[in-house]
C-alpha positions in Angstrom: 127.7 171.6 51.4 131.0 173.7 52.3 132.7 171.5 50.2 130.8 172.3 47.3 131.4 175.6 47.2 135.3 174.9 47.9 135.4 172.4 45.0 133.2 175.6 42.9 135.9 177.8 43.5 139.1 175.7 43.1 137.7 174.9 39.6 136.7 178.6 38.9 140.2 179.9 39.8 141.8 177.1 37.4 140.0 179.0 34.4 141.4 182.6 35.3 145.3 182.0 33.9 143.5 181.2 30.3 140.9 184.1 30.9 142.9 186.9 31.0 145.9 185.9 28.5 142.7 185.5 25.8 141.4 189.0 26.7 144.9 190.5 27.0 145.2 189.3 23.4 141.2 190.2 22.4 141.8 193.8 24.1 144.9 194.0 22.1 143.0 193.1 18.8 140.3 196.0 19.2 142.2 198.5 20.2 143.8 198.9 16.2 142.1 200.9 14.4 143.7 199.8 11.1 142.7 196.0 11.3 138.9 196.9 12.1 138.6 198.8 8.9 140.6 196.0 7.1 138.0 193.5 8.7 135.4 195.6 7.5 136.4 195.1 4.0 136.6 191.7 4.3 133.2 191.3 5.7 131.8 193.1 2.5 133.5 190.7 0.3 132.5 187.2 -1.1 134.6 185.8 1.5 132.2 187.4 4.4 130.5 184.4 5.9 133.7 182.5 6.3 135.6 185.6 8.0 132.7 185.9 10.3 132.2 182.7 11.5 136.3 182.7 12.1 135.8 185.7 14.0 133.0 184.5 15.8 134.4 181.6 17.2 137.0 183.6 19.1 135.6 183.5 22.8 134.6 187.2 23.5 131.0 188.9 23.1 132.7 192.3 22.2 132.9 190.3 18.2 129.3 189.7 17.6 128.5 193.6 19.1 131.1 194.7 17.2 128.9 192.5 13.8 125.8 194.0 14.9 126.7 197.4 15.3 128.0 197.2 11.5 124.7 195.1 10.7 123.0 198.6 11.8 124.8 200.9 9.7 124.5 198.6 6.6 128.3 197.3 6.8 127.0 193.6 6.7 124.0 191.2 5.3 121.7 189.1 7.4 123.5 186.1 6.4 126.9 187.6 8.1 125.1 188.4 10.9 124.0 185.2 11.5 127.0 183.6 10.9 129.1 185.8 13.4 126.0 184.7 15.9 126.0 181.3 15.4 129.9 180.8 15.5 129.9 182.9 18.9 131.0 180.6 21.9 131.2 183.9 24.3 132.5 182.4 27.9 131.8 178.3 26.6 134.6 177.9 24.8 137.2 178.9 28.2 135.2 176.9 30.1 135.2 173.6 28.4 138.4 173.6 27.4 139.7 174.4 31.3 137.3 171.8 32.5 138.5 168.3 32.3 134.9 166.7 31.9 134.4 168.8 28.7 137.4 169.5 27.4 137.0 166.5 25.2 134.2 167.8 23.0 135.5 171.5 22.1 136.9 170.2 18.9 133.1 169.2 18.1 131.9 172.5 18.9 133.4 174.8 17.3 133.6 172.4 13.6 130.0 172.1 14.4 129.3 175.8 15.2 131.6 177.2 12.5 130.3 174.8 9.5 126.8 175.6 10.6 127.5 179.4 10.7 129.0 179.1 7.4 126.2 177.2 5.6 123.8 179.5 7.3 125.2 183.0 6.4 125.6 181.6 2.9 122.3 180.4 2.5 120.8 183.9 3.5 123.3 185.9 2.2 121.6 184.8 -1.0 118.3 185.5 0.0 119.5 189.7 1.3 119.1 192.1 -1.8 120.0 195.0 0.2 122.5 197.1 -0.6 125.6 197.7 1.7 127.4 200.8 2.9 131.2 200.2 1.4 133.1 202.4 3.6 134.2 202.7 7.0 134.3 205.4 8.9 135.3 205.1 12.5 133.0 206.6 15.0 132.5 206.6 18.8 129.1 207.5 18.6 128.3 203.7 16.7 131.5 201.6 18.1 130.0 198.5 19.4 132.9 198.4 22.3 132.7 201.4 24.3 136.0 200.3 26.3 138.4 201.0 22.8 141.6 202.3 23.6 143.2 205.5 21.7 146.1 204.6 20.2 148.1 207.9 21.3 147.3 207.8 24.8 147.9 203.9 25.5 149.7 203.6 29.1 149.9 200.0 30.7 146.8 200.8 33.0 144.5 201.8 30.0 145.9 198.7 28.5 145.4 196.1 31.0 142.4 197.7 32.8 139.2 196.1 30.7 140.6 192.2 30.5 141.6 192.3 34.3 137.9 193.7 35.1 136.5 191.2 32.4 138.3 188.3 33.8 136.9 189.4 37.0 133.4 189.8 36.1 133.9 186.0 34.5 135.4 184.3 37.4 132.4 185.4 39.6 130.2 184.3 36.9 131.4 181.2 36.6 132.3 180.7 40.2 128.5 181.5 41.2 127.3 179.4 38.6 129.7 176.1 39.5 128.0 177.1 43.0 124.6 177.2 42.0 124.6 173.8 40.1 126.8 172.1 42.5 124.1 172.9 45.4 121.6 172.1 43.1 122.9 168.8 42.2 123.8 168.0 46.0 120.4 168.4 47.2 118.0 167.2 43.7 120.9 165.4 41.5 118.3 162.5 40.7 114.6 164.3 40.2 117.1 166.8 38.0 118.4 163.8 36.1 115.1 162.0 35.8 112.7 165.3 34.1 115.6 165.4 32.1 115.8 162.3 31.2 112.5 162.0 30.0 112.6 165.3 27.7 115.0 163.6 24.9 115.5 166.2 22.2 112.5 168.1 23.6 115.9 169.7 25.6 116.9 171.7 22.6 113.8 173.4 23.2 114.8 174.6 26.1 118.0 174.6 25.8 117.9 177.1 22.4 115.9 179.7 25.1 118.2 179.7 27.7 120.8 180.4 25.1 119.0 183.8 23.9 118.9 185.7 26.9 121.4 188.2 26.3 124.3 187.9 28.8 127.3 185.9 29.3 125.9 184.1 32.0 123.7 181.8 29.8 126.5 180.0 28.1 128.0 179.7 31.5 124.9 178.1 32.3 124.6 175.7 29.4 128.2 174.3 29.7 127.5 173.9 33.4 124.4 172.1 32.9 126.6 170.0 30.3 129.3 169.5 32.7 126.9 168.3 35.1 124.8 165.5 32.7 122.2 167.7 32.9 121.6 168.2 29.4 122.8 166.5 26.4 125.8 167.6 23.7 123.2 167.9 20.9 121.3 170.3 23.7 124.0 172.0 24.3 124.9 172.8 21.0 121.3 174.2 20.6 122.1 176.4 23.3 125.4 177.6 21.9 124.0 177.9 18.3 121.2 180.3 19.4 123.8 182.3 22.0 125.1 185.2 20.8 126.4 186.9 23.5 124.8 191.0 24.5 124.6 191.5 20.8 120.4 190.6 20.8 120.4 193.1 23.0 122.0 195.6 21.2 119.7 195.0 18.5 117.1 196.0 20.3 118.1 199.4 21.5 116.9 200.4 17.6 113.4 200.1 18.6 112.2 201.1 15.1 113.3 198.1 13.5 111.8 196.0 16.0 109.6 193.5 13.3 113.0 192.8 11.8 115.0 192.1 15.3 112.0 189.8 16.3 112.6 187.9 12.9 116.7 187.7 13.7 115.8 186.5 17.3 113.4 184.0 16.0 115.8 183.1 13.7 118.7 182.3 16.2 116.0 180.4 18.0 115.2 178.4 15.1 118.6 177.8 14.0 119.1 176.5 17.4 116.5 173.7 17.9 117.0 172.7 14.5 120.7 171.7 15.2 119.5 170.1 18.1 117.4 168.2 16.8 119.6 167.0 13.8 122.3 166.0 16.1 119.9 164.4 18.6 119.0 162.3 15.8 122.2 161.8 14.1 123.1 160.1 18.1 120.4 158.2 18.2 121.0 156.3 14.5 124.7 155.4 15.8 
């Protein structure tokens, strides 16, 4: 058992030299003010879909709070919502990629997830006759990342501060969750891999759930159950499809609008299982 939770944390600790050079780099990013209002522009273009669903695949959460915070104020459509969402890999993409099991497949998830995201916000960007705000004004009452940095009183500290604590917060996530399944496996490996086994794509089902609760913990989960054989790569991508990160939860906090944030997390849900699904299928003809 001991050295489950030895091999947990040797695999964890691999993962924190990539952590914090991608939130040194993300922190870097959102603390100018100039290239937010920029993006904002961008994201009330033609060309919005395809910006978001670049932007969403960069792994941080902070990018799809960032989309729905605008969403709120009428700085986006629906459809670029959703593509920000769907393309958002949160802590999955760091992990696969410093995993050696999974590191293989990234490429497939994020062509998969941003092609999907694109077609999506597209599609319903077309449906959305509401009319947009077309300025920017920046505001601390609505920013999305409460963490920002002012540009006139940077020192190193201020600087550094948020990705060290963020790396932190992730290594314990992930450590605890390698833990978790790693125990899990070692005592029911083959009842887990047998109920599994006999769901098929039934797991995008669950799969698309797990990937709406609203933290960074469910993608951690849904790569480890990957990592592990526990759930297939169309499953997973289910998962992925219908994660977005806090953002739902942000959504939320506008309780008026409730009916409509239902409809976005059904959506996401939808979207999910229906990717699923479609590459459950897609495996099973070749």
């Amino acid at each position: 058992m001991w050295e489950t939770i030895l091999d947990a944390l040797v695999d964890s600790a691999i993962a924190l030299p990539f952590l914090l050079a991608i939130y040194l780099l993300i922190e870097f990013l959102e603390s100018n003010q100039r290239a937010k209002a920029r993006t904002v522009k961008l994201l009330n273009g033609k060309y919005a879909p395809l910006v978001a669903s670049g932007v969403g695949l960069i792994p941080q959460c902070g990018f799809s709070v960032m989309a729905t915070d605008l969403y709120c104020q009428r700085y986006l459509k629906l459809g670029t919502l959703v593509a920000f969402f769907v393309a958002t890999s949160d802590e999955a993409l760091p992990i696969l990629l410093t995993n050696r099991q999974t590191v293989s497949v990234v490429w497939i998830v994020l062509v998969v997830k941003a092609v999907y995201a694109i077609a999506l916000g597209y599609l319903i960007n077309l449906a959305d006759r509401s009319a947009l705000n077309v300025s920017y004004r920046l505001d601390d009452e609505h920013g999305c990342c409460h963490h920002e940095i002012n540009e006139n009183k940077h020192t190193f500290w201020q600087f550094v501060k948020h990705p060290l604590l963020h790396t932190l917060k992730i290594f314990v996530y992930i450590f605890v969750v390698n833990a978790l399944f790693g125990l899990l496996l070692y005592y029911f490996e083959q009842p887990i891999m047998n109920f599994t086994g006999t769901l098929g794509i039934a797991q995008s089902f669950i799969t698309a759930l797990i990937g709406l609760v609203p933290n960074c913990a469910s993608s951690v989960i849904l790569t480890g159950m990957y990592a592990e054989n526990i759930v297939s790569l169309p499953a997973l991508l289910a998962g992925l499809v219908s994660n977005s990160g806090i953002a739902l939860a942000i959504l939320f906090k506008e309780r008026h609008q409730f009916k409509r944030n239902f409809l976005i997390l059904l959506l996401m849900y939808f979207a999910g299982v229906l990717l699923g699904i479609t590459a459950s299928l897609v495996s099973l003809a070749f």
